[in-house]
N, C-alpha and C positions, 0 to 999 in steps of 0.2 A: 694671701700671705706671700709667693711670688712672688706679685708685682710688689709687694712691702721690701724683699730681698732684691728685686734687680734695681730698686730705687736706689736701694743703701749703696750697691756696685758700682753704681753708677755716679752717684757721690765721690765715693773715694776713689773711683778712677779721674775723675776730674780731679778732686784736690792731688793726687800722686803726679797726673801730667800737670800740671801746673808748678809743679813745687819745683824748684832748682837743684839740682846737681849739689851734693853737700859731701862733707865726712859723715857728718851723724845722719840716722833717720827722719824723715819727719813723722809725726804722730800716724798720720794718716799711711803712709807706709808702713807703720808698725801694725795700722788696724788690718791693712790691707793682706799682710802677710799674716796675721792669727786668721783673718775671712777665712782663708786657705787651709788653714790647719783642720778647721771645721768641715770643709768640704772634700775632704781626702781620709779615705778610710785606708788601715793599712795591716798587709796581712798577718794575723793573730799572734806568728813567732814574730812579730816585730815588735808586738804591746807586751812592753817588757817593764821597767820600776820608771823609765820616764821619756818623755820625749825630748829629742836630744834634736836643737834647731841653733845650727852653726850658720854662724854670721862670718863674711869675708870679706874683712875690714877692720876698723880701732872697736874697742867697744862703744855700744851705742846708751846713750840715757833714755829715749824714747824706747827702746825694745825692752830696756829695763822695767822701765814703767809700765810697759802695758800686760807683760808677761810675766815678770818677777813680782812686782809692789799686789798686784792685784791676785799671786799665786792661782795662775793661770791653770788650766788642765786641756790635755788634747784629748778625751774621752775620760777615763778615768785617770790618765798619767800627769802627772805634775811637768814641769815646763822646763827644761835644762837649757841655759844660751849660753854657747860655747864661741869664743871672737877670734878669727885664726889669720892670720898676718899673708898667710903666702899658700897656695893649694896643698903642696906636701904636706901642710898640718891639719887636717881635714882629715878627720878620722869617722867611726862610725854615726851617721847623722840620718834623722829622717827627712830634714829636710834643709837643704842651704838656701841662703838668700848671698847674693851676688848682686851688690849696687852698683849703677852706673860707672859709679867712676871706676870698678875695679874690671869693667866689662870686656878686658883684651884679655883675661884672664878664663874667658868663660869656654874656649876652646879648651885649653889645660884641663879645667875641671871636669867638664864634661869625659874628656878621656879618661881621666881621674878613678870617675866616679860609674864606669860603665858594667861594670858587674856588680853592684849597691844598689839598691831601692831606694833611695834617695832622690827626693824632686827636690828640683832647682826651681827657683823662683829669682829673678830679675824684671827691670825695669829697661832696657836696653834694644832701642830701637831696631827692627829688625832679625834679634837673635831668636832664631829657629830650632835649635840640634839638641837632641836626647828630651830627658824626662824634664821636662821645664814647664812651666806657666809664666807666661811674659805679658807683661803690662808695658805696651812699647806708648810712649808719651806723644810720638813722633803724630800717630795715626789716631791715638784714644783706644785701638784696638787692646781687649784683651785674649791672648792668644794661647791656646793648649795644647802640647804636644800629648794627645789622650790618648794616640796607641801606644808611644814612649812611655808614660805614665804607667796604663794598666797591663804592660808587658814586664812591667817590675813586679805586678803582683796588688796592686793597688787600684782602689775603686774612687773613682770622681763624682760627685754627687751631681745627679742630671738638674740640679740649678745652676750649677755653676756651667756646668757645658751649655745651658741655653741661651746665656750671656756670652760665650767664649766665639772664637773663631777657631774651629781646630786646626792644627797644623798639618 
């Protein structure tokens, strides 16, 4: 079963490095960021009426689809995607995703978002700092900031860490 899971990762980390620089998501970035949902447990005063997964950027059709159309669940919570224009509007989230293009913005956020239990998730070659998981396209690496992570209070499932590179 594993090896069934690091095949899948491994998949969509190729289709994600592969895929070009867009406004909108591609599918496979949309799978890539639900992987994640599943693989991150979050502490119990967080499991609250739903999960709330803020996009930083236009809205997307692919996130819709794979989390709204298909009424998606992060354990038992239903799936809230919030699309926020500029960091200031970034409000309670459990988890952001930050694509490429919006990637000058990830230092802001990160300050942002420094006393939040909120994992960052990007695509963005190179980015290292706070609670992030980064799929940098550059290297194929996928990379986990897992003391950032689990100093918010948040558990990483050791699948995912045995695919990852920690930071």
């Amino acid at each position: 079963m594993a090896n069934k899971t690091k095949i899948i990762f491994l998949v969509l980390i190729s289709t994600i490095a592969w895929t070009t620089a867009s406004a909108q998501c591609s599918k496979a970035e949309a799978l890539y960021i639900d992987s994640f949902t599943k693989s991150l447990t979050w502490p119990d005063e967080l499991r609250e009426t739903c999960f709330i997964l803020t996009i930083l950027g236009p809205e997307d059709e692919q996130l819709k689809k794979v989390f709204l159309k298909k009424k998606k669940k992060v354990g038992n919570l239903p799936v809230r995607l919030k699309f926020v224009d500029k960091p200031e509007d970034i409000t309670k989230s459990h988890m952001l995703y930050v694509p490429m293009e919006n990637s000058a913005l990830l230092p802001q956020v990160v300050e942002l978002l420094k006393e939040s239990p909120t994992v960052i998730v990007t695509n963005t070659p190179g980015f290292k700092s706070g609670p992030v998981i980064n799929l940098d396209p550059s290297s194929f690496d996928l990379e986990i900031n897992a003391l950032a992570i689990e100093n918010k209070g948040l558990k990483i499932s050791p699948n995912l860490l045995s695919m990852a590179i920690e930071l």
